[in-house]
C-alpha positions in Angstrom: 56.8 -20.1 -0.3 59.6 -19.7 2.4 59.4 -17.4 4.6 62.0 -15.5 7.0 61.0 -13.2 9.8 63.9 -10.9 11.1 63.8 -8.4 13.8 66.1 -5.6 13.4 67.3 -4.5 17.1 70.1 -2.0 18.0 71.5 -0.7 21.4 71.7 2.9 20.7 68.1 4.6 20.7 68.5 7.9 21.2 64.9 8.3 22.6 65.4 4.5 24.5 68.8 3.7 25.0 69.4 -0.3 25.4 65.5 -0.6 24.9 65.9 -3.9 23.7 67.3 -5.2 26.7 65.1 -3.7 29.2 63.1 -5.9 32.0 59.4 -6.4 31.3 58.1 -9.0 34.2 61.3 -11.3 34.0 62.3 -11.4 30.5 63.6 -8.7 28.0 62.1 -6.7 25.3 63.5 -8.5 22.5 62.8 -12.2 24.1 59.1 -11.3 24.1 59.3 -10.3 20.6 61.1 -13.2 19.3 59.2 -15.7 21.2 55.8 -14.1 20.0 57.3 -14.1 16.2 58.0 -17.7 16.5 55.1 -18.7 17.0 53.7 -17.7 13.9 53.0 -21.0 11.5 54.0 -19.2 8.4 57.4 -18.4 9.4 60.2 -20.7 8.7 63.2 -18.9 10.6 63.2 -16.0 13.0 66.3 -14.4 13.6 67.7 -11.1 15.3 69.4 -8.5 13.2 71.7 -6.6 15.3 75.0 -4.7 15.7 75.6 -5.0 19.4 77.0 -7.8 21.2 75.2 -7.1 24.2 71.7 -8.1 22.0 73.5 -10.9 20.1 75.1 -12.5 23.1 71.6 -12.2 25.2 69.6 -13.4 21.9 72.0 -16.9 21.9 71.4 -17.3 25.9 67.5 -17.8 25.4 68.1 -20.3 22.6 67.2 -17.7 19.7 69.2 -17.0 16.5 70.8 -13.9 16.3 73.5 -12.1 13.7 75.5 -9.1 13.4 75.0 -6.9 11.0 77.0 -3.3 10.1 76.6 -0.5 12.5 76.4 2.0 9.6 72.7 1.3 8.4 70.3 3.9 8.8 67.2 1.9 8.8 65.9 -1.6 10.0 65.3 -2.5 6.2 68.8 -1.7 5.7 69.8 -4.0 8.3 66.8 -6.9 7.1 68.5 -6.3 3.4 72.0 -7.2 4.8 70.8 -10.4 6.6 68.2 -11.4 4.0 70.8 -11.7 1.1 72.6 -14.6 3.0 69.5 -16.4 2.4 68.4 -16.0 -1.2 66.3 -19.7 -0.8 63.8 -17.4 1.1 61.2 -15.8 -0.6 59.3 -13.8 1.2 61.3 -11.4 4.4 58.8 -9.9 7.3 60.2 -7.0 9.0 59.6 -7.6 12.6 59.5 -4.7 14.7 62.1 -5.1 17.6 60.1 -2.5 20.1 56.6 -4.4 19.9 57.2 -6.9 22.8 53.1 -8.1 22.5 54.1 -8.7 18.7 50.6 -10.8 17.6 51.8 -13.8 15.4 47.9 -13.3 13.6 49.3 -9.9 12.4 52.3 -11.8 10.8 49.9 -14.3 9.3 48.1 -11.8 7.7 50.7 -10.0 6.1 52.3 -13.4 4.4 49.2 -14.2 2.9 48.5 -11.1 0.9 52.3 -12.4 -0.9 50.1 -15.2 -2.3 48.9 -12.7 -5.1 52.4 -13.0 -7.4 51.7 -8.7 -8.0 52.7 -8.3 -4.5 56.2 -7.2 -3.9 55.5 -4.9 -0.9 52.9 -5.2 1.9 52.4 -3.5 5.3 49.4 -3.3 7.4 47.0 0.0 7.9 44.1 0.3 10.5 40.9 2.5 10.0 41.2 3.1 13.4 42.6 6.4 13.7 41.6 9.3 16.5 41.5 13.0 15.5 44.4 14.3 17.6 46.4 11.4 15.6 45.4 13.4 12.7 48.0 16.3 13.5 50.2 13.9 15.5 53.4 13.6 13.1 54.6 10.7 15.4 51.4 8.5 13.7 51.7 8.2 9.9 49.0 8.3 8.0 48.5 6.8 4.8 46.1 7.0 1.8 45.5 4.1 -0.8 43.9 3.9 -4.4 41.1 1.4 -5.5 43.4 -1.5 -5.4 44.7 -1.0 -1.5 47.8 0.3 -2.8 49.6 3.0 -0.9 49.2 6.5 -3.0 51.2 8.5 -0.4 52.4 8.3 3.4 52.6 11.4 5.4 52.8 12.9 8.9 50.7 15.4 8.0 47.1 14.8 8.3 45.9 14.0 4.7 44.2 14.9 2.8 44.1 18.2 4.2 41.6 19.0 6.8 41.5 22.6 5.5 39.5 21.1 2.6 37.6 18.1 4.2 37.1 16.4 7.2 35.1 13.5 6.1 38.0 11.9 4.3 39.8 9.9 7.0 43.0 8.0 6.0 44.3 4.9 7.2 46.7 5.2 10.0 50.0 3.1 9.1 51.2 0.4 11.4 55.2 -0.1 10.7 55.4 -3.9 10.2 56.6 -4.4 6.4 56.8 -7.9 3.9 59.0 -7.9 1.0 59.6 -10.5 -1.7 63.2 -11.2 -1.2 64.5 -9.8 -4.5 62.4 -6.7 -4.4 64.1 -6.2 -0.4 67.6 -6.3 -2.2 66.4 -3.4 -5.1 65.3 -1.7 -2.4 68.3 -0.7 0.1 70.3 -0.2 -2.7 68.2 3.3 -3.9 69.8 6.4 -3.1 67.8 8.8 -0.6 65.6 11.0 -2.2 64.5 14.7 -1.0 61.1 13.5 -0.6 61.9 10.7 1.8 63.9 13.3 3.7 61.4 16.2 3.6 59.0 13.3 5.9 61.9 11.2 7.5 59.9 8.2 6.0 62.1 5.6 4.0 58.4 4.2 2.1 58.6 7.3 0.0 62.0 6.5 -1.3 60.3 3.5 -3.0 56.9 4.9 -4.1 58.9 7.9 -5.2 61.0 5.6 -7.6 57.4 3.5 -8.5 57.3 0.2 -6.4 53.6 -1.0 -5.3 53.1 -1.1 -1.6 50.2 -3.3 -1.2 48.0 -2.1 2.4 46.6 -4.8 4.5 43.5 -3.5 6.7 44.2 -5.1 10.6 41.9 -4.8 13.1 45.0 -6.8 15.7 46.8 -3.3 17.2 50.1 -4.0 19.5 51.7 -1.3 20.9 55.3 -0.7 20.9 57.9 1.1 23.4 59.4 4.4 21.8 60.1 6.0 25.1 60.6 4.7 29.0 56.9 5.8 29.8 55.2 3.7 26.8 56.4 1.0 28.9 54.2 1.8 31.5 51.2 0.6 29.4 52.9 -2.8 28.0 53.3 -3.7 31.8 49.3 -3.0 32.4 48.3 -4.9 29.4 50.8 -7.7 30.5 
């Protein structure tokens, strides 16, 4: 089983703009990610999905891989789809988030080895560990699963509904995907459905047109940067 690993990175966050180039103690945002993805056994190539020169030209001055990509996708699985066909000899793609600079390579492990059960097509990880003002928070997705650990429905509500019962707690979703290669390729090329757009949550495009997405329990959290003051914390933890 081959795997890649490939970090999707762009310059133009409107929330973060040129987040992956920012300073964190002497190196940048997307060194610490790469270098903490590459050290994960299980990967066989790492490389940098991006569509700014800036990031690719930075990316090749450290020594890591890095290609271009179009600037006209609308999601980091879009631009791991574009990058992942060149490779069809790898089975197994791990979406890499570019904003998670203490990126734990055990997190990565974990998520490659749910693809040794052949049913998997899609995985991601979930954590029980979830705080009640997350449970309103529509910036933490929550997620509920079915007897086999398979994602029944991703929301930014809380759900189920509190209104009804508060001793159900779902899973709160951390956004690090695995696809089987061919399964990445059906995916970017499925129209945009209202219910992925009523939640601004690509995953729903997929359940919605009946693809598995197997949930892998974590108990590894890293946090990411979405803003300038989330980085703040990274430098404390560092």
């Amino acid at each position: 089983m081959k795997v890649l690993g490939i970090i999707p990175a762009r310059f133009g966050s409107s929330r973060f703009p040129g987040k992956p180039l920012i300073d964190i103690k002497g190196k940048t945002m997307i060194q610490r990610v790469y270098e903490g993805a590459s050290k994960c056994p299980e990967l066989h190539r790492v490389i940098v999905a991006t569509d700014d020169d800036r990031i690719f030209q930075h990316v090749h001055s450290f020594g890591g891989e890095a290609m271009m990509t179009l600037s006209t996708h609308q999601s980091g699985t879009e631009r791991c789809g574009e990058v992942a066909a060149l490779f069809p000899e790898m089975d197994i793609v791990i979406n890499i988030q570019g904003d998670e600079p203490l990126v734990d390579p055990r997190q990565l492990s974990l998520l490659i080895q749910e693809f040794k059960h052949e049913e998997v097509g899609i995985a991601t990880l979930v954590s029980k560990h979830i705080e009640t003002a997350a449970l309103n928070n529509p910036n933490r997705i929550k997620v509920v699963v079915n007897h086999k650990n398979d994602a029944l429905l991703f929301s930014r509500s809380a759900i189920p509904s509190l209104q009804y019962s508060s001793s159900v707690v779902p899973l709160r979703h951390i956004g690090l995907y695995g696809f089987r290669n061919e399964i990445l390729q059906k995916l970017v090329a499925l129209p945009v459905t209202e219910l992925e757009q009523s939640e601004s949550l690509e995953q729903l495009r997929w359940l919605y047109f009946g693809y598995q997405i197997r949930t892998i329990l974590t108990e590894i959290e890293t946090p990411n940067i979405d803003v300038p003051e989330d980085l703040e914390h990274v430098l404390r933890l560092l």
